[in-house]
N, C-alpha and C positions, 0 to 999 in steps of 0.2 A: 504494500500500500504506500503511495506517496505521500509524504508529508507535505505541508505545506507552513509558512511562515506569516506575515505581515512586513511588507515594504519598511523601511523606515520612513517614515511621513515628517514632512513639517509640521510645524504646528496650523500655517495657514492651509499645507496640505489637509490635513485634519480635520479642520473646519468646514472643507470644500464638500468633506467626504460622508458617504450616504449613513444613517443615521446606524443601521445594523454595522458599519466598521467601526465609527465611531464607539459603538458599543462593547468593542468587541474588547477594544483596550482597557474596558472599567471591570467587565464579568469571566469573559473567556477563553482569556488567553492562551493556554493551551489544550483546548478540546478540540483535538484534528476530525473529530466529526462535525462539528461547527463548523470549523472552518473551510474542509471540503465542500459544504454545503454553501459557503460564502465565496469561496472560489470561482464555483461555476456562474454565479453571478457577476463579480466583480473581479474579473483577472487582471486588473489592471494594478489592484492594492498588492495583489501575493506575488510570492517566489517560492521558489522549491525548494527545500531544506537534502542540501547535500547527503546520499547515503555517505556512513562511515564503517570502512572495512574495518570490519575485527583481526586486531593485532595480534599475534600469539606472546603471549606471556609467560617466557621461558621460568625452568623451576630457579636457575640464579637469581634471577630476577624476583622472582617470588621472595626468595630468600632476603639479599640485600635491601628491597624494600620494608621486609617484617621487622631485620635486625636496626635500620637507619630513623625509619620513622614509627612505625606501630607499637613494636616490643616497648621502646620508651615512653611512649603515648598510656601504653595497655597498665605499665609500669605507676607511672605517675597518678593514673586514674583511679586506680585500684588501691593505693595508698593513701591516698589524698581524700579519697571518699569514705577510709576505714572499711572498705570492704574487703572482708576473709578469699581465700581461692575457694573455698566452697561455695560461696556465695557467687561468685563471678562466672563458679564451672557452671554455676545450675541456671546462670543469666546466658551462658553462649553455649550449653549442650554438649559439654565434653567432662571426663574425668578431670578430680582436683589436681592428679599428676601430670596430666595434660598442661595445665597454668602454670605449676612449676615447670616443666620443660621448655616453657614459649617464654618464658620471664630471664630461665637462666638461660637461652641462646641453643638448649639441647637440640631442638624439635622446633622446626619450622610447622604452623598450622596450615591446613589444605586453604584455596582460596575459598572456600565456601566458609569456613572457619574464621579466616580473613576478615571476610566482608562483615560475617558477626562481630567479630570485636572491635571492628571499624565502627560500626554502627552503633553498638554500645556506652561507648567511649565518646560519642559525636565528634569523629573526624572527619 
């Protein structure tokens, strides 16, 4: 499915512009069913939101990003918040030994794993 965007507009473009675009900037920004429906209407406001290929994510890569940013991120958060590794295992779904492995550098976490304690932690 094609995505679709909104032009950057002036302001007096903006003003020019029919009442459902204008709207579009206050309620719907990104509801690509809206918008394809505003599309066929007014192709003159949209553009096309480039597909982006998926990069492969090598396991080094994996790794030096966990050990440079996360680990210390995972570290700080979990201290700082006086949360136990019990507590932290049973907020991202893995054994307590698990968080000591990822804390002290043993054990790199799978990216799924990752993205939990990314998410967690609000990185």
């Amino acid at each position: 499915m094609t995505q679709y965007k909104l032009k950057d507009l002036s302001k007096t473009d903006l003003h020019q512009a029919p009442t459902a675009i204008r709207l579009l900037f206050v309620r719907f920004p990104s509801d690509q069913e809206y918008l394809q429906s505003l599309y066929k209407r007014f192709p003159d406001y949209f553009e096309e939101v480039p597909k982006i290929e998926k990069v492969p994510f090598y396991r080094w890569q994996q790794r030096q990003f966990f050990t440079e940013y996360v680990r210390p991120a995972m570290i700080k958060f979990r201290t700082g918040k006086g949360f136990s590794k019990a507590e932290m295992c049973d907020q991202i779904g893995v054994h307590k030994e698990a968080v000591h492995r990822y804390e002290t550098g043993e054990q790199v976490p799978s990216m799924k794993i990752m993205l939990k304690i990314m998410k967690l932690i609000k990185m």
